[in-house]
Every structure is written in C-alpha cells, then in structure tokens.
TIVOKOL-622734 format. One line per 5 residues: number of its first residue (from 1); for each residue x, y, z of C-alpha. Coordinates in pm, 1 decimal. Layout:
residues N
NUM	X,Y,Z | ...
This chain:
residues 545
1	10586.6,8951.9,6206.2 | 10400.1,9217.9,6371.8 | 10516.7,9410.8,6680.6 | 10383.2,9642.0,6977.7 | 10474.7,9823.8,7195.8
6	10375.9,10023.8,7510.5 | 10456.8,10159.8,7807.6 | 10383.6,10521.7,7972.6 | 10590.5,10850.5,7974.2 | 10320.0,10942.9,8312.8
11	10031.0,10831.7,8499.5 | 10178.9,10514.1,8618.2 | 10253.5,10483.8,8994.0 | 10107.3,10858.9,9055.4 | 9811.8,11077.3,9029.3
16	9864.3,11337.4,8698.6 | 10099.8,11340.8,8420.3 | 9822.3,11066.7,8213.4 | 10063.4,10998.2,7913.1 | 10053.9,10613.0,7746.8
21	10230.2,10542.8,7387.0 | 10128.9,10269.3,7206.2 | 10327.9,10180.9,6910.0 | 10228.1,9893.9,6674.6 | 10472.2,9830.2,6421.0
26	10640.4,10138.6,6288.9 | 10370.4,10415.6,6353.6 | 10354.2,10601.0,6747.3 | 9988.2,10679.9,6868.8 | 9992.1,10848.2,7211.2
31	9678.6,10830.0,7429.0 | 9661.6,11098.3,7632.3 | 9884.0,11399.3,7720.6 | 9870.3,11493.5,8057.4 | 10050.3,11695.8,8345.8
36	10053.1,11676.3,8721.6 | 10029.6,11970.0,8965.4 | 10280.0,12040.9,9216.2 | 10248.7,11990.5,9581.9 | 10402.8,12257.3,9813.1
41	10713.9,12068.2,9837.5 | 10799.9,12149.3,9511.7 | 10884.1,12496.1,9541.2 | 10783.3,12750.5,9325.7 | 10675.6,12461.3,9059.5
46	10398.6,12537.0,8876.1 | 10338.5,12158.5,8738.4 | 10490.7,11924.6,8595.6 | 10545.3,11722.3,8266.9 | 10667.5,11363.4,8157.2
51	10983.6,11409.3,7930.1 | 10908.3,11403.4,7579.8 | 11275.5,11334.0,7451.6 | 11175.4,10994.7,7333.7 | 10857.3,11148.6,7140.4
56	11102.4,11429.2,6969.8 | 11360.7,11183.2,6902.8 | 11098.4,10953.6,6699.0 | 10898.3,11212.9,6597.8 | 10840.6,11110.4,6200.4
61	10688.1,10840.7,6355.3 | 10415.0,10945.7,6539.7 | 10038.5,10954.2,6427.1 | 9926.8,11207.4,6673.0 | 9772.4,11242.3,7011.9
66	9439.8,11137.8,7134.2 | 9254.1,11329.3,7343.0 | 9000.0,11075.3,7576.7 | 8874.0,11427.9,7765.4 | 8862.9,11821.8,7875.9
71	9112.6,11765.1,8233.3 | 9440.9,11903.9,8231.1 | 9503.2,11567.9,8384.2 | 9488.3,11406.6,8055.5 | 9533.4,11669.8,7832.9
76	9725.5,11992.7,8027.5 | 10043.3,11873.3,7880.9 | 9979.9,11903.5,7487.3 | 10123.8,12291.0,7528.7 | 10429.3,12217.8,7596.3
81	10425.4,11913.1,7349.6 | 10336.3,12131.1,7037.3 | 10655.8,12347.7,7121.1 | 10894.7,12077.4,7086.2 | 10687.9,11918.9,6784.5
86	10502.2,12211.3,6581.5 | 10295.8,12011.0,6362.0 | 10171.2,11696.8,6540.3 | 9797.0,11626.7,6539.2 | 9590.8,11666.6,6880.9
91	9265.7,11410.6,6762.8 | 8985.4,11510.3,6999.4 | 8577.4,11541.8,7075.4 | 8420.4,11882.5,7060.1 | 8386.6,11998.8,7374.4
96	8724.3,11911.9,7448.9 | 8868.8,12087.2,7137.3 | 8681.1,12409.7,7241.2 | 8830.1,12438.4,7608.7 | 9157.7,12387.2,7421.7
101	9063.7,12649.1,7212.7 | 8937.5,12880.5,7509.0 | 9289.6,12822.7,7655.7 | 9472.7,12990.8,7351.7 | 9554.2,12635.5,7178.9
106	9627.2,12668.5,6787.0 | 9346.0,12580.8,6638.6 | 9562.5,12394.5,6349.0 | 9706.2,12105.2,6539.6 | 9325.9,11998.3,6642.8
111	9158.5,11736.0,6449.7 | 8764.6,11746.9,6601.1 | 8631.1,11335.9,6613.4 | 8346.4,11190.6,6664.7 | 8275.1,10916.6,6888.4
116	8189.9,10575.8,6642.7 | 8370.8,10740.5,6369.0 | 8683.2,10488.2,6286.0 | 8989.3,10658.5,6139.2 | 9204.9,10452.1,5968.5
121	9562.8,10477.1,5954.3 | 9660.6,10242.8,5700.3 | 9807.6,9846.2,5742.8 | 9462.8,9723.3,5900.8 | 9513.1,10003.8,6183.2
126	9260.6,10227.8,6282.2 | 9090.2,10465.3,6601.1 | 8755.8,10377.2,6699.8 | 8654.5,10630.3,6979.6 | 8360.0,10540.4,7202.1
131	8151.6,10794.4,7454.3 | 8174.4,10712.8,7795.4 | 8048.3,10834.2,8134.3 | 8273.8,11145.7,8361.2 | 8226.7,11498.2,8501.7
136	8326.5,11682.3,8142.2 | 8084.3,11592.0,7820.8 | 8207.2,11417.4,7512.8 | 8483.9,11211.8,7703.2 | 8534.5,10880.6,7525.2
141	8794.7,10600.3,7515.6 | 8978.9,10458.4,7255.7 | 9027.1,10106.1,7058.3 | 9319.0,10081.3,6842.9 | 9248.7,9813.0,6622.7
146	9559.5,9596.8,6538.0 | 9550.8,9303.1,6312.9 | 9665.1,9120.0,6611.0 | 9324.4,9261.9,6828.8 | 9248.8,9571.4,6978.7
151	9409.8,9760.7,7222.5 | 9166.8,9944.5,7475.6 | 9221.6,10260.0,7636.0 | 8928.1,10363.4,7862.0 | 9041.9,10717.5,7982.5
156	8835.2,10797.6,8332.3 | 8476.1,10635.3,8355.0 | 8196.2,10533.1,8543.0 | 7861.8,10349.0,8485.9 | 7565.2,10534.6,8586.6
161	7286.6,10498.0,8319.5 | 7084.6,10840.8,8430.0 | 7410.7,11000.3,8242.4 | 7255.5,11056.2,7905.2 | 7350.0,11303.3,7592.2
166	7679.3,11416.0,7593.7 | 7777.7,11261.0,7925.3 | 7641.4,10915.3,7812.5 | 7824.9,10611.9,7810.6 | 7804.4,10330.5,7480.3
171	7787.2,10049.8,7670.1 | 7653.6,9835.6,7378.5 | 7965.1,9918.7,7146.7 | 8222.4,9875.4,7424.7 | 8069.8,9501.4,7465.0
176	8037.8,9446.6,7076.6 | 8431.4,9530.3,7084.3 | 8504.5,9269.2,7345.7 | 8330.8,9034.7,7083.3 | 8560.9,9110.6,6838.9
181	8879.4,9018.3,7019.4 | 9101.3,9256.8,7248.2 | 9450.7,9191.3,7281.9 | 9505.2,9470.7,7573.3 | 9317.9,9678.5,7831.1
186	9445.1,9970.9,7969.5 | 9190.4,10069.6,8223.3 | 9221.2,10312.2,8515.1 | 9320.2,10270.9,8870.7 | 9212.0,10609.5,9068.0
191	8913.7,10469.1,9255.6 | 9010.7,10123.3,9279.8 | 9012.9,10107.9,9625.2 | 8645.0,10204.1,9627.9 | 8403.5,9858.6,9671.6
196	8042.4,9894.8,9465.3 | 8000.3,10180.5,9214.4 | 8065.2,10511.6,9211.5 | 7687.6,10608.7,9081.1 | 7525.0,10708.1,9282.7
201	7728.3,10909.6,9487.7 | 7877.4,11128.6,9226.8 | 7504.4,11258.5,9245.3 | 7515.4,11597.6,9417.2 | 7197.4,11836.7,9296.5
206	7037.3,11728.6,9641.6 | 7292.0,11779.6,9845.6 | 7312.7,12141.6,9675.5 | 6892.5,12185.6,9717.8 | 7010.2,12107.1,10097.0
211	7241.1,12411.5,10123.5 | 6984.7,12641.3,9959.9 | 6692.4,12554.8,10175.2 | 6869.1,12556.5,10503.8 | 7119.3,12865.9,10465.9
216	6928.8,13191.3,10447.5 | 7196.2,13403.8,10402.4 | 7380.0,13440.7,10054.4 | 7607.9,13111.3,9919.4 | 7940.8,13203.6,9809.9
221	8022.0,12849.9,9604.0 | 8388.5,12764.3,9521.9 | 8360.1,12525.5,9246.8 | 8662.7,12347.2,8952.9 | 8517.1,12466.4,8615.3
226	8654.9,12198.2,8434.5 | 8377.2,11932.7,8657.8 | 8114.4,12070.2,8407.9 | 7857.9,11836.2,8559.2 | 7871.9,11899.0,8929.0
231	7849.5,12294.6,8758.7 | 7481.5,12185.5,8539.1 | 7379.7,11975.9,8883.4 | 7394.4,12323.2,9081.3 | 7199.3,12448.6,8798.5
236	6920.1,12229.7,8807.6 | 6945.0,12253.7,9223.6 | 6885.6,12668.0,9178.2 | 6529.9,12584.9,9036.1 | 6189.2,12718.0,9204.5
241	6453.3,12858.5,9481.4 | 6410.2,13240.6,9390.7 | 6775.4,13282.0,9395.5 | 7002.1,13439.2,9110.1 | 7353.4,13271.9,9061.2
246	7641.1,13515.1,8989.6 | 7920.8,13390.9,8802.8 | 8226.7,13573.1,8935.5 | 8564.9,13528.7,8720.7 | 8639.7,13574.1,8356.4
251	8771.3,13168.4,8301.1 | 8451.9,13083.8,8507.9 | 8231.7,13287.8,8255.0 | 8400.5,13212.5,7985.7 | 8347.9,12822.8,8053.1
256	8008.1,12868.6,8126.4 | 7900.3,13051.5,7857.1 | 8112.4,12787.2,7599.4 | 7935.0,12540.9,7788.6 | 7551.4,12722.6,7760.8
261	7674.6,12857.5,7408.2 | 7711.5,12444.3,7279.7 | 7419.7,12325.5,7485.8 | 7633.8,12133.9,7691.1 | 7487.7,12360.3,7973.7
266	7124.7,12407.9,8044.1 | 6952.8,12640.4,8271.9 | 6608.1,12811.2,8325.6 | 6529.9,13110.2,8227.8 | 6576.6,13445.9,8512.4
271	6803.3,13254.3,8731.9 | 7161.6,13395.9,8594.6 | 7194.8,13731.5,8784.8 | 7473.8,13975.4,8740.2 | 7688.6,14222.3,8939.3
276	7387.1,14408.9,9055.7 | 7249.7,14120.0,9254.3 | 7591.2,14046.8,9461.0 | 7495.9,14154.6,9757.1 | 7170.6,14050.1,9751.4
281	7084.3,13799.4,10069.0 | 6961.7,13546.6,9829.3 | 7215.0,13512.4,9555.8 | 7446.0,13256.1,9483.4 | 7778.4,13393.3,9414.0
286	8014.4,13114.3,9192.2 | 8367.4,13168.9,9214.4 | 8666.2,12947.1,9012.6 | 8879.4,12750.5,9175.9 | 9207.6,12634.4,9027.0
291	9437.9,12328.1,9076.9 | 9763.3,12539.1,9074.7 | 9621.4,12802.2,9309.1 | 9388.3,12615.8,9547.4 | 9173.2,12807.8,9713.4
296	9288.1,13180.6,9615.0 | 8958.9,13319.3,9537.5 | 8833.4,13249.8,9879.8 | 9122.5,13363.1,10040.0 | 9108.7,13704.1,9849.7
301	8749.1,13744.2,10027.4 | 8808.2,13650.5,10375.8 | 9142.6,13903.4,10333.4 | 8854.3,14169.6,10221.8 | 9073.2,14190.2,9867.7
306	8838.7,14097.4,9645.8 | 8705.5,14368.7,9389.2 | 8321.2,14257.6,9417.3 | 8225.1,14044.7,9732.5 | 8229.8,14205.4,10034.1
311	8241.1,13917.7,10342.9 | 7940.8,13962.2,10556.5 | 7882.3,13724.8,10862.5 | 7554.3,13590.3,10710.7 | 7791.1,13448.8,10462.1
316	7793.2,13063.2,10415.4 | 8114.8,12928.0,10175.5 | 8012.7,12566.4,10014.0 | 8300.1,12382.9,9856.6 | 8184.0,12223.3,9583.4
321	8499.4,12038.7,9457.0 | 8705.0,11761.8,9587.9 | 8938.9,11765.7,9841.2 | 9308.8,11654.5,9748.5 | 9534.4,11493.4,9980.8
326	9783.9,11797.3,9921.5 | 9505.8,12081.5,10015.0 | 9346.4,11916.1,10303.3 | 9546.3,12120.7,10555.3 | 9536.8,12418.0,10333.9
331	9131.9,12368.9,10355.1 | 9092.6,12333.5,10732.8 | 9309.4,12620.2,10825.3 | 9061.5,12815.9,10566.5 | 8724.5,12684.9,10770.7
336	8907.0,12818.4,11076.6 | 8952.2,13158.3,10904.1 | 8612.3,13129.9,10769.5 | 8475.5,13089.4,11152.6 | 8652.8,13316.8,11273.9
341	8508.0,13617.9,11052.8 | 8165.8,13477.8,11138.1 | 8063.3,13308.5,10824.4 | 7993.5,12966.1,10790.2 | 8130.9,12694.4,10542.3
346	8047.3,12385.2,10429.1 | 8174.6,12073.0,10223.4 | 8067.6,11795.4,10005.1 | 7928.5,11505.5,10238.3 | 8223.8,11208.8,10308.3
351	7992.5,10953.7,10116.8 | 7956.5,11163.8,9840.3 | 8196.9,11249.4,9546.3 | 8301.3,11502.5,9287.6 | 8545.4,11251.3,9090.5
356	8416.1,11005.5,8861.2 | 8582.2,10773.5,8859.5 | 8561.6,10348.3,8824.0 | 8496.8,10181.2,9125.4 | 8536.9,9802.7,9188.4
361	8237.1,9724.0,9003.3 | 8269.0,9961.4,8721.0 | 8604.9,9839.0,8661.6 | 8476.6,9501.3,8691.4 | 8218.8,9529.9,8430.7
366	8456.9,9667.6,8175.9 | 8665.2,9382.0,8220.2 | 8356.9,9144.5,8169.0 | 8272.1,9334.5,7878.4 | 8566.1,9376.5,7716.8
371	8726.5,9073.7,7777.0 | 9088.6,9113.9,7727.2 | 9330.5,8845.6,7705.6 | 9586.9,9099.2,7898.9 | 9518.1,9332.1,8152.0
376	9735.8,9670.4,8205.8 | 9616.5,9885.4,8535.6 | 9707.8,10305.5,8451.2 | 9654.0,10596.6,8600.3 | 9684.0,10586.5,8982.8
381	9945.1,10510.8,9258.5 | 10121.0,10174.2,9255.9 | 9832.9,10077.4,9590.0 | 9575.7,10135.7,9318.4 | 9698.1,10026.4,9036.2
386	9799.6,9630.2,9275.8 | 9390.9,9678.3,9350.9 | 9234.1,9745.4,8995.5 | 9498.4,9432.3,8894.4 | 9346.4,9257.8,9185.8
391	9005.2,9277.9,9076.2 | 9149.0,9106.1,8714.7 | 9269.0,8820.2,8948.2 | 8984.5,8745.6,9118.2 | 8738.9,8781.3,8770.7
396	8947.0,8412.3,8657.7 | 9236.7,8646.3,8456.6 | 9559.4,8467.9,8433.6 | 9777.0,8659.7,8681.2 | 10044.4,8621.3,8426.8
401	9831.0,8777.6,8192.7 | 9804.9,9116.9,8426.4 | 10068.9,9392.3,8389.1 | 10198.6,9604.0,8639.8 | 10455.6,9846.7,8538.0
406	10589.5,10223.6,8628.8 | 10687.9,10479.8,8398.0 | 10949.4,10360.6,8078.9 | 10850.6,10000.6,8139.8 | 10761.8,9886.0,7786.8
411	10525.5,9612.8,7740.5 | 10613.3,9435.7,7405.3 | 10439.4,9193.5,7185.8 | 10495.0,8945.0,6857.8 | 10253.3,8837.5,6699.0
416	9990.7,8938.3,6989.9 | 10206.7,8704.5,7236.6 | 10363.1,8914.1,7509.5 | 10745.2,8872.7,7533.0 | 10949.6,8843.5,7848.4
421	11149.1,9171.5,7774.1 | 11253.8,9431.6,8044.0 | 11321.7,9675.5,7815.4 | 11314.5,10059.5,7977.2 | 11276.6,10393.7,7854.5
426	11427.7,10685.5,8040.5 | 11159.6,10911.9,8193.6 | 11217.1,11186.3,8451.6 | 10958.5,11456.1,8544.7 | 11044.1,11801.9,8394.1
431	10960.8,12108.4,8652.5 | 10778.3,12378.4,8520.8 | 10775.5,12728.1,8658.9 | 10634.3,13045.2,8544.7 | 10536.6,13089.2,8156.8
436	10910.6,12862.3,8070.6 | 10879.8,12581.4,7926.5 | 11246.8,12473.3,7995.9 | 11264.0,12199.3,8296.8 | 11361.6,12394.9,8650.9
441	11562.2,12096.2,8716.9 | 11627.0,11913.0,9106.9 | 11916.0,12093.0,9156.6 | 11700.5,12424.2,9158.1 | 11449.0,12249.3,9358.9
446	11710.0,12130.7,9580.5 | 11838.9,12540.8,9681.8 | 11472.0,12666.0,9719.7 | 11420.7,12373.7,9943.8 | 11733.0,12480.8,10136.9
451	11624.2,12830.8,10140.3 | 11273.3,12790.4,10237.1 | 11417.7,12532.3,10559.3 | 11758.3,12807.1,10658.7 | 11716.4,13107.4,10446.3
456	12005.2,13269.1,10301.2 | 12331.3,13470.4,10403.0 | 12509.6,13702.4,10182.0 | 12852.3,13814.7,10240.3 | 13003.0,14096.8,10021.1
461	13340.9,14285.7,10031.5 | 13541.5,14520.1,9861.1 | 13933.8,14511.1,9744.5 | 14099.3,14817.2,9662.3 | 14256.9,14672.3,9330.7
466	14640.9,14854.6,9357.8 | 14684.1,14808.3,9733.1 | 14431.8,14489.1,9822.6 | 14376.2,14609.9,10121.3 | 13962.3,14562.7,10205.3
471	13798.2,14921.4,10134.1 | 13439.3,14798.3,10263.5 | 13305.6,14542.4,10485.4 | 13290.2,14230.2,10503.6 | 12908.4,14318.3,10532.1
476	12643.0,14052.9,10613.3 | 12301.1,14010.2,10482.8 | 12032.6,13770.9,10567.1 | 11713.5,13646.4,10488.6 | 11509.8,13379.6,10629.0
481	11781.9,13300.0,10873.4 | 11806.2,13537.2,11132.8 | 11735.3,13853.9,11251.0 | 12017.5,14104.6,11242.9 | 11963.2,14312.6,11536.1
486	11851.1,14027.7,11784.8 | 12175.0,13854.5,11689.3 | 12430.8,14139.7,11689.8 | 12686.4,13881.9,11860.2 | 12671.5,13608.6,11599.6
491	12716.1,13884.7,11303.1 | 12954.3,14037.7,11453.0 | 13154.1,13647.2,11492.7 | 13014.5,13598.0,11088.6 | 13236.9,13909.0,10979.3
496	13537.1,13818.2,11204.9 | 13522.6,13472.6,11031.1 | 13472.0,13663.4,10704.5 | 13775.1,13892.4,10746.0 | 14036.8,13600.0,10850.3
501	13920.3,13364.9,10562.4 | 13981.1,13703.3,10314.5 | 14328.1,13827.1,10479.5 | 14449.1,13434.4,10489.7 | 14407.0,13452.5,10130.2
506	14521.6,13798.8,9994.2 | 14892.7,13891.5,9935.2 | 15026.5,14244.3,9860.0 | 15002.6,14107.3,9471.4 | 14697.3,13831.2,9458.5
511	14387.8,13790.8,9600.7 | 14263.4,13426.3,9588.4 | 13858.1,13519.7,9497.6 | 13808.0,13123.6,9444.1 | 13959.7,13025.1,9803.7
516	13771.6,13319.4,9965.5 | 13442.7,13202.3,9821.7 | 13502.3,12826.3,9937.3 | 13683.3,12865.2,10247.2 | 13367.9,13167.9,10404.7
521	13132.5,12908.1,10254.2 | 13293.4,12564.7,10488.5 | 13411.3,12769.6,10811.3 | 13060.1,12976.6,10798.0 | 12863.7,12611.1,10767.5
526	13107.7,12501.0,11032.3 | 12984.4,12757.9,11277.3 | 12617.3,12799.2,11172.6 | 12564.2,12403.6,11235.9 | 12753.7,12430.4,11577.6
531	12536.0,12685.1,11675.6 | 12216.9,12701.5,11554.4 | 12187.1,12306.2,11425.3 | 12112.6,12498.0,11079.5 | 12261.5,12522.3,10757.8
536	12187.9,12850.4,10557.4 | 12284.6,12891.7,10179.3 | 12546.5,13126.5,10183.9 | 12689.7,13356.4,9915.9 | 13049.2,13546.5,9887.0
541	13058.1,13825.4,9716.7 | 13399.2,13961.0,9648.2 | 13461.8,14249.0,9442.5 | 13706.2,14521.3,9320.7 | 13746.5,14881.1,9231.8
C-alpha cells in the first residue's frame, strides 16, 4: 500500500510564504520555500515565515527542497530553514543558485539541476524539472513521479512563445507528462482572476521606447532587480537612443553584472555609463527597489539625501515595477511629492503588467495538457484560488476531484485514491524582525500596535528604603500620547493619581511594588479612557535606594 501526502506550511489563502510538502510514502520533498513581506500593520516586521516545527520534527525524513525560481516569494525563506536544519539539500537551476549565492547562501547546501535531468530517489521516485516561462531565467516546475502517477508542481508561469533561451517554456515535455498519467496538479492561483493570457501584456520594451522618446530630460527608473526580464526589456528599449544607463546601488550592480557575467543579460556595446554621466540630461539613472523597503531610494532623492543624484525639475521618475495593494497609498503620496519638487513621474500603463503570472487561459492550457485526475489551486488568496478551481470545473473536472484547502490541510492518498481525511497540521506565521531569526510573536505585535495607536506613559518613583517615605517624584513621561506642557493639568491629575495608589500601598515596614504597579496601571486606564477616549501603555517604575 502506497501513501501521500500533502498539504502547505504557506502560500495557501495569501500572497507570499510559497511553501508545499509533498510526502509519498516515508521520504518528505518540499517544493518551494518561501516568505511573505509585511504590510505596515505589522509593526516593525521585517517578513514573515511559515513554521517549520513539523519539518524539524521529521527532519531524517526529508529529501530536500526544490527550488522552482530566483523570488524571495518562493525561495526567501530557505535562510532561516538551513538554521534550524544545517545540512538539508536546496535542489535548484543556475541562475537561481547564483542569486542565492550573491545573497551570502552556503554554497554547500545547493545542489545546481538541470531542467530534463530526472533525479531519482529510490522506490520508483524521482524529480523531473521542466523550464517554464516568468520574469527570472531558468524557472522550471516540478513532476514527482510516484508509482501511483505524477504529482505536478508548476511554480509561477505563463505562455508566451517569443520567451525563448533561458526564459523559455517546454511545452512539448509538460504535454508528454500529461500522457504518462498525473495523479495531482498543483498549479497557481495569483492571476486567476485575469480572463485571456497574460502575453502579451507582460511586454513592456515599448512602453519604455515611449518614455525615452517623449521625456527629454534625464529618467531616473525605479525598478525590482529580481524581475530580470522587465530589467533586459529596458535594455533592448535604450538602443539607437544615445542615452547611457547608470546603474546606481551595489545589489543592483551586483545583479546585473551576475546577470551580464552568465549571459542571462545582454546589452549593446557604449550604452552602460558610469558616475560621470549622472547628471548628464540624457542618462538613464537605474535605482533598486526593494519589497521590505518600498520605495526608499526615491524617497532619499526627493529628501535631497542621496549621495549621487541631485533632483533637478527636468527630472522624470518611471516606475518600472508593480504596484502592490499594500504600497499603493505609499506610491501616490510619492507622485504628489514628486510634483511638488517639479519633476514628473510616471507608471506602468493599467493594461500592462510586470508579474507573470497564469491567466485564465494559461492556466487552462496546463490543465488540458497535463491532464490531472485531481486538481489542487496554490499560491494566491482563497478569491483566487475558488477562480483557478473554477476554471477546473468548467474544463469537465469532477468538482469532487478539485481541492481547496488553507494552510495544514493535508491532502492524503492510498493507492492514488484520495481519502476523505481532515487531518490538520498546526501552522502559524513566525514574525521576523531585524537580523533574529527567533519569531517576534503577536503578543509583541500586539504592544507596538498599542503604542503606535496611544503611545506610551512612564511613571517612575523613588522609596527611601529605611523610612519609605517617596524621595523623588512620582515623575511622568510620555511619548506618543501627549504633550507635556500643553497638558500641564492632566499631568499634574496623573501624579496625584500616582501618589495615592503608592501611599495606599506603603506602610512604615512594606511597600507593596506589585499592587503599586497594577493598581497606577487600572486607575491611570480608568482616567485616560474617561478623558481622552484613549488607552496608552503605561509603565510603573518603582525603585529604592
């Protein structure tokens, strides 16, 4: 009797955090290892990670992780991983192995692959990775092959068959797999919502010959290295238009010149300037963006803090990278600045994209090519994930044959028949902040939220330690909550409060520090809510000497 099982640690029912294990009998292969970026509601987060307690606690058992491509998406979250399990394999393409190698990865956990190379693994299981179509080269997907049929992991993709070399797509291999028998597709969900195909839209080196021919002045272009593409598109736009392209940033260099270094990367001959030709009124100055930081490079310009680029009014900004849900305020408040200083700015078209992703009918031809007898939507928001399964549905698919789950729903099958289990694995997001890679935890989450809504109050004191009679204070600080001088009256009440809470709790011989703390803490929320309609974290401190 033969058994599988899968289900994902991330990605389901939310954008980021792409982490799916597939277990088939007694071996663990993951497919992806991803993490998700904060929004500004988690405070202070830097991203954040599935929990790998279930991977460390079955560790022995796992083969390794598979890498489909170069987005931190998919792959950001194999850092962390290798802490909590030194020695497991990271099996990846080249390009994505060198990024992870530009980001300080140990070279020792990588095993390079090549796409139509099967690795076997022993018992009639083995890897077959196969090249497919998206903004980074040499991104595949994967076919576990089970003696029960394959299981299909596609990874992010698109159809568009002017995407040759490293960023083409095997269309005739994915097809001769369907012929073989596939017991399970896991195909994504991001642009599900999307009718038609995403080619040709993703297309953008005319849109970027637009902005060159009718803005005189010098382009300062904010672009995401890791869309390596869009990056070669702007490239071959910068031909024949007697303009030399900058790149400003060490990680933007560094990328580019992995990128030109591999031959992922081509570009003519003169049109790379350097430093000298930044203020030139024909140059193209790049500048990195970055998920975590959105937007800081342009912000250091129009705040005149930047080391090299000095804002000048002739000055047009082109934002060449998508536009997330979470940033779209942060963006229009920086057009507004942008106006103001008399530049210009500009962004990628509405009908256009950056994000390559499956539409309706890429995701549709998969399915007709791979024919699986079940049908698992990943990687998108439960609305997306209900349309890609929708699409299944309306191609003839069984709708009991189509699984929808969320994170720690395990999928399980005997003998390639899928059981009626509702089996669950704990999963929880772990908050990362800062270079830790400990989980911050809600409850920390939960007091910067309260401090960023009501700010703080402090209240300190000192107890002569023979007599306990108060020596200083009670002395009030705040931050975030009000300002001190404008509210002399309600201070002044705070400390009154302050000193009857300490006196009611202080004999000749004891001083209760415990009841102090609690009792300033409820009479002080008391009053703050009855008066202000806020509620400020608020510290005691009692001391001593």
């Amino acid at each position: 009797m033969s058994k599988i099982k899968v289900f994902g640690l991330g990605g389901l029912n939310e954008s980021g955090k792409n982490t799916y294990v597939v277990e088939v009998d007694d071996k663990i292969f993951i497919l992806d290892c991803g993490l998700k970026y904060a929004t500004e509601q988690e405070y202070g987060i830097d991203y954040i990670l599935p929990n790998y307690s279930y991977l460390k606690e079955n560790k022995d058992r796992i083969v390794g992780v598979f890498l489909t491509h170069a987005h931190l998406e998919n792959m950001g979250g194999v850092f962390d991983l290798v802490n909590d399990i030194p020695d497991i394999k990271i099996y990846c393409t080249r390009y994505t192995k060198n990024y992870l190698l530009l980001e300080g990865f140990r070279e020792k956990n990588i095993i390079e692959i090549k796409a139509n190379k099967k690795i076997n693994f022993g018992n009639n299981i083995s890897i077959f990775p196969i090249n497919v179509s998206h903004s980074v080269p040499d991104s595949v997907m994967y076919v576990i092959n089970t003696k029960d049929g394959a299981i299909c992991y596609t990874g992010d993709f698109l159809i568009d068959p002017t995407m040759t070399g490293s960023y083409g797509m095997d269309l005739g291999k994915i097809a001769y797999v369907g012929k073989q028998g596939v017991l399970l597709l896991l195909s994504e969900s991001s642009f599900s919502e999307r009718r038609g195909y995403t080619s040709p839209h993703h297309r953008l080196t005319d849109w970027f010959k637009d902005c060159m021919n009718h803005n005189e002045g010098r382009l300062i272009i904010s672009v995401l290295p890791v869309h390596l593409y869009a990056i070669q598109e702007l490239f071959d736009a910068a031909n024949n238009m007697h303009r030399h392209i900058v790149i400003m940033g060490k990680k933007l260099q560094n990328i580019v010149n992995m990128g030109l270094k591999d031959k992922y990367l081509h570009i003519n001959p003169g049109i790379l300037g350097d430093l000298s030709n930044i203020e030139e009124k024909n140059s193209i100055l790049l500048i990195c963006d970055d998920r975590e930081r959105p937007y800081a490079a342009v912000n250091r310009i129009i705040n005149h803090n930047d080391k090299y680029i000095n804002l000048k009014e002739s000055d047009v900004f082109i934002f060449a990278e998508p536009t997330y849900d979470a940033c779209e305020k942060t963006l229009v408040k920086l057009e507004d600045r942008i106006a103001e200083a008399g530049a210009n700015s500009e962004e990628i078209p509405k009908d256009k994209t950056i994000l390559l992703h499956a539409s309706q009918e890429d995701l549709m031809i998969m399915l007709n090519l791979i024919k699986p007898k079940y049908y698992m939507p990943v990687k998108g928001e439960y609305r997306y994930m209900v349309n890609n399964a929708n699409l299944a549905y309306a191609l003839g698919m069984d709708k009991d044959n189509i699984i929808l789950k969320e994170n720690g729903d395990v999928v399980e099958f005997t003998d390639g028949v899928k059981e009626d289990t509702f089996n669950h694995i704990k999963v929880e997001d772990t908050l990362i902040d800062g270079k830790s890679s400990e989980d911050i935890g809600e409850l920390v989450i939960k007091d910067r939220e309260m401090l960023a809504e009501n700010g703080i109050l402090l209240i300190s004191a000192t107890v002569d330690r023979a007599t306990k009679k108060i020596l200083v204070g009670p002395e009030v600080i705040t931050r975030g909550f009000i300002y001190v001088k404008d509210s002399q009256e309600m201070i002044n009440e705070v400390k009154r409060i302050s000193l009857d809470v300490i006196e009611k709790n202080t004999t000749p011989t004891h001083v209760d520090y415990n009841n102090i703390k609690n009792d300033i803490r409820e009479e002080l929320s008391k009053y703050f809510y009855q008066e202000t309609g806020t509620k400020p974290m608020i510290i005691a401190v009692i001391q001593e000497v």
